[in-house]
C-alpha positions in Angstrom: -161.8 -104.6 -44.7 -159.6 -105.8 -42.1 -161.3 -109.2 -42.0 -161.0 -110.2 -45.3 -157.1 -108.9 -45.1 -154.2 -111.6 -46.4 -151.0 -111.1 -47.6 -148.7 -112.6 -50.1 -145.0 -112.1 -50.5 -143.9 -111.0 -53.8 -140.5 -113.5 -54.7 -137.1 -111.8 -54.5 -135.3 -109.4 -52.5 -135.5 -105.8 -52.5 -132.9 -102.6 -51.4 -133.9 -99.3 -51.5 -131.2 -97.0 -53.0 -131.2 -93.3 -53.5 -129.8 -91.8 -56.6 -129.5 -88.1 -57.9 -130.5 -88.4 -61.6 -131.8 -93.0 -62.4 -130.5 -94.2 -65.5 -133.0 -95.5 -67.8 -132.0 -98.9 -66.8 -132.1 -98.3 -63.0 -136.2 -97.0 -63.9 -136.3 -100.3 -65.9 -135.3 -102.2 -62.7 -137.3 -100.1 -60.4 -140.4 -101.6 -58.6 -141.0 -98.4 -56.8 -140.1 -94.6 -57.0 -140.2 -91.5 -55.2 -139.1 -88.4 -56.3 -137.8 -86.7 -53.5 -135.7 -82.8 -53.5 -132.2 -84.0 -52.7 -132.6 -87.8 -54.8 -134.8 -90.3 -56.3 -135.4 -93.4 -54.2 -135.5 -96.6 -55.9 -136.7 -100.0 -54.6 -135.3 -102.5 -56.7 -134.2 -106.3 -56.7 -130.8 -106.5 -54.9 -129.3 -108.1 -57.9 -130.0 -104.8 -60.2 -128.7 -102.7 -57.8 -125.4 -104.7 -57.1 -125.1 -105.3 -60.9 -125.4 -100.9 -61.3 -122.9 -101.0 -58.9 -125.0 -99.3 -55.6 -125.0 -100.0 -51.6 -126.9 -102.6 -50.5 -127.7 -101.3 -46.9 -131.0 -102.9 -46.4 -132.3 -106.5 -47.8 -136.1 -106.3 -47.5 -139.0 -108.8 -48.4 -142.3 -107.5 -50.3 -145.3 -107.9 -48.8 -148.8 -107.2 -50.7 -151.9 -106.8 -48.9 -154.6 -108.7 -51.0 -157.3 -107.0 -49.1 -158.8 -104.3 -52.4 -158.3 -100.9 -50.5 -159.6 -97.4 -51.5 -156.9 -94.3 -51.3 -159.4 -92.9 -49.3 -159.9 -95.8 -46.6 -159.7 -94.8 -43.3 -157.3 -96.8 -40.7 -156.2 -99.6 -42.5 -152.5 -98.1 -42.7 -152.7 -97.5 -39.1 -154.0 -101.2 -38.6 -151.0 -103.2 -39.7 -149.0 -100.8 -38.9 -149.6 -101.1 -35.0 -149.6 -105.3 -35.6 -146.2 -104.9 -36.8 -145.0 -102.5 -34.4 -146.3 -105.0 -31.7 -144.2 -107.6 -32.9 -141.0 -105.7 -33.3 -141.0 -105.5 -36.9 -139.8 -102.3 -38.9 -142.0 -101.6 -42.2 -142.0 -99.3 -45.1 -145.5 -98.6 -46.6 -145.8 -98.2 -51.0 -149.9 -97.6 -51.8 -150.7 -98.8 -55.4 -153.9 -97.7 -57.0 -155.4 -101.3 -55.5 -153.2 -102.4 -52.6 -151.2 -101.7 -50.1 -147.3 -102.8 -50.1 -144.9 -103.4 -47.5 -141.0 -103.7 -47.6 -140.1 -105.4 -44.6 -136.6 -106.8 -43.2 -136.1 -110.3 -45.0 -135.4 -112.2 -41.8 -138.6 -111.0 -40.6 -141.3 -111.6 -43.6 -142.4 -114.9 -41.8 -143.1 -113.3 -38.8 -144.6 -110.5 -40.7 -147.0 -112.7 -42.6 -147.8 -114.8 -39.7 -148.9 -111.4 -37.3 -150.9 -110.1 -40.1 -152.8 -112.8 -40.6 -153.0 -113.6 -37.7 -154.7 -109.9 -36.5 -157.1 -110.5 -39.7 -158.9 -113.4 -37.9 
């Protein structure tokens, strides 16, 4: 799986915000969710969070993995994790039903893609 591993950077820039009870615009907005006891995380695209009036704290690039992964595929996660720990970068794993997605700092999503692809060859 690992060999056949690329990634592609989904356009934009994303925050993650955490909110008690999401408007049905803010779940309009939303590109991720997680219901969690104490809030409801959001990602979202900077602009709809600033425009709903919420902290920006973090600006983070998309990544998707184009490899097709199983939700029951062993060590992938830990894979790219460990190739972007190497290189100093700090992630934040979302698994869709196909692929794996990663929300990394925006100053870094070069250096993410490059050391990921890199580790796939």
């Amino acid at each position: 799986m690992l060999a056949s591993l690329d990634v592609e950077r989904r356009p934009g820039v994303f925050t993650f915000v955490a909110v008690e009870a999401p408007s049905a615009a803010l779940l309009a907005a939303a590109e991720g969710m997680v219901r969690e006891a104490m809030a409801t995380t959001l990602v979202l695209p900077v602009e709809s969070a600033r425009s709903a009036g919420l902290s920006v704290v973090v600006e983070m690039a998309w990544l998707s993995l184009t490899v097709h992964s199983s939700l029951e595929a062993v060590g992938l996660t830990a894979a790219f994790s460990k190739v972007l720990g190497d290189a100093g970068i700090s992630c934040n794993v979302l698994a869709g039903y196909h692929h794996d997605h990663l929300l990394v700092p925006v100053d870094r999503a070069d250096d993410a893609i490059a050391a990921l692809r890199f580790s796939s060859n």
